[in-house]
C-alpha positions in Angstrom: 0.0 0.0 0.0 1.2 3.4 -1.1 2.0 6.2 1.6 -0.5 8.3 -0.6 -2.9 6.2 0.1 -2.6 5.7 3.7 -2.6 9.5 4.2 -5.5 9.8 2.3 -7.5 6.8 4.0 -6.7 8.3 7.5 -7.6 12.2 6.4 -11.3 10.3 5.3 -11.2 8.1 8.4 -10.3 11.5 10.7 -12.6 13.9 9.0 -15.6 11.2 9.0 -14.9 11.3 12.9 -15.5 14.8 13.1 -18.8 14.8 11.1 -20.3 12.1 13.2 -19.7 13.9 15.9 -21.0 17.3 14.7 -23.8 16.0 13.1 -25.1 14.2 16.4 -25.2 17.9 18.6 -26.1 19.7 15.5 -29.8 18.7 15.8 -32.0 21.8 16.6 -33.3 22.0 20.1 -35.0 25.2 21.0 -36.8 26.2 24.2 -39.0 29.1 24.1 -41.4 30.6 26.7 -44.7 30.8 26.0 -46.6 32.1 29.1 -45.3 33.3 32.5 -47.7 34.0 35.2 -47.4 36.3 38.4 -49.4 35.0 41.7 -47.4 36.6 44.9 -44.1 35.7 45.1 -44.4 32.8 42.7 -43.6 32.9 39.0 -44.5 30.0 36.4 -43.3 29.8 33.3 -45.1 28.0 30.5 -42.1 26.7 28.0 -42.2 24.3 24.9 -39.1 22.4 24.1 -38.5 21.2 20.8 -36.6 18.1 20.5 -36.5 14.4 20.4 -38.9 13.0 23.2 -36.8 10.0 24.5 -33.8 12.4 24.6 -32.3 13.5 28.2 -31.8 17.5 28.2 -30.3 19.7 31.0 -32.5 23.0 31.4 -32.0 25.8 33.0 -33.7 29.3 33.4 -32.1 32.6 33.0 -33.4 36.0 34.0 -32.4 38.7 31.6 -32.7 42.5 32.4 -34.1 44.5 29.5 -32.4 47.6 30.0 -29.1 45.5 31.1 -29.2 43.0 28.6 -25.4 41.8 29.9 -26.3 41.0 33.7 -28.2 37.7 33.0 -28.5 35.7 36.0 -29.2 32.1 36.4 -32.4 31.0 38.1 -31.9 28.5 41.1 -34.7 28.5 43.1 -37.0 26.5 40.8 -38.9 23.7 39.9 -41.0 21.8 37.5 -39.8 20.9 34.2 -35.9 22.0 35.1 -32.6 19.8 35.5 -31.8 17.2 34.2 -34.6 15.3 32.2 -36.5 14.2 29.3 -38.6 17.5 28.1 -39.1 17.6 24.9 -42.1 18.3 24.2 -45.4 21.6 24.7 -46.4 23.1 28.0 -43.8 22.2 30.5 -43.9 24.5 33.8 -41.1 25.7 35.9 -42.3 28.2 39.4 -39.8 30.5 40.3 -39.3 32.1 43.6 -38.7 35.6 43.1 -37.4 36.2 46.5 -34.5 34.3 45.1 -33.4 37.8 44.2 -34.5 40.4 46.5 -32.7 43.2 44.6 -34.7 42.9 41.3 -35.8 46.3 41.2 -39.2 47.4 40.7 -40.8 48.5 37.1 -37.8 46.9 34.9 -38.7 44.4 32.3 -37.3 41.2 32.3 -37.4 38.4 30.4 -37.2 35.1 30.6 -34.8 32.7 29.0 -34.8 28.9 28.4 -31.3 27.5 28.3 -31.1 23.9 27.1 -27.8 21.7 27.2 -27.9 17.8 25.6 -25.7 16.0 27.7 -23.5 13.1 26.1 -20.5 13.2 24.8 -18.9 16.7 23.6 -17.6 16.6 20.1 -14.2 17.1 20.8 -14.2 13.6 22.2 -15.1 12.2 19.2 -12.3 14.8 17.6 -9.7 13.5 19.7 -10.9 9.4 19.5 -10.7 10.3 15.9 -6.9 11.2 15.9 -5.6 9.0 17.6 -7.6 6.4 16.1 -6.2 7.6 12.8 -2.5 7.9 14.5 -2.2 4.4 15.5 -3.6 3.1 12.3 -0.9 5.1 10.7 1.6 4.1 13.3 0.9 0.3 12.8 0.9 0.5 8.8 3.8 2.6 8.8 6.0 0.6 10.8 5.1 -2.5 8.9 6.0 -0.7 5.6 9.8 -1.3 5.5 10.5 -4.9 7.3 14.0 -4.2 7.9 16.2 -2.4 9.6 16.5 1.6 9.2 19.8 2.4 7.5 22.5 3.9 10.0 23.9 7.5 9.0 27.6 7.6 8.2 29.7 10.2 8.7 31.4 10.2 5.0 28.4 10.1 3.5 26.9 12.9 5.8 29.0 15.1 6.7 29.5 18.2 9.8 28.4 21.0 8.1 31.1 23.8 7.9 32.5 25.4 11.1 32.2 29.7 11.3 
């Protein structure tokens, strides 16, 4: 087998590692808020998820300011249809403490954001499998290549390059 080849086969093998695991987290999963109710110091939130059913998905709930769209805080005191879980699907419910924050200040608009992870195995596993996958496979064919020994250097026939 030609060292062209081999190079070749393992550039294939290394970028069809990549895709596989691109393609698996590159499936769209969106969760968007629908309704969100006020009764005292309890907020619910009425969210769809779109995704696979059977699939496990981490949620979580963030709080954005509208006038200071950069200080988004995560929501912890929550529950419902948050964590870790399979969610997929239309009018899930989270309730949200708003004592949680004390300092939210009164008259602001705030929104509310639905942040949705997949857990599993992040792509640049699947990169990094992939390479050395594809550098053992080159190791292995490579070293079987020549059989014998590697020629020696000799001096005469390379020499000291010249002194300054």
């Amino acid at each position: 087998m030609s060292i062209r080849r081999v190079v070749r086969f393992l550039i294939e093998l290394i970028m069809l590692t990549l895709l596989s695991g691109l393609l698996s987290r590159a499936q769209e999963v969106k969760g968007e808020v629908k309704k969100v109710e006020v009764a005292g110091d309890e907020v619910t939130l009425v969210y769809d998820l779109r995704g696979v059913a059977d699939d496990d998905y981490v949620i979580h709930v963030l709080l954005v300011p509208s006038r200071r769209p950069g200080a988004v805080r995560e929501l912890t005191a929550v529950r419902g249809d948050v964590g870790r879980g399979k969610f997929a699907g239309t009018g899930r419910t989270i309730v949200w403490i708003m004592s949680e924050f004390p300092d939210i200040e009164e008259g602001e608009s705030y929104a509310f954001r639905i942040s949705v992870d997949r857990p599993g195995i992040p792509w640049y596993y699947w990169a990094g499998g992939g390479a050395a996958l594809a550098g053992g496979a080159a190791a292995i064919l490579l070293k079987g290549n020549g059989g014998g020994a590697s020629p020696v250097p000799n001096p005469a026939s390379n020499p000291l390059p010249p002194g300054r």
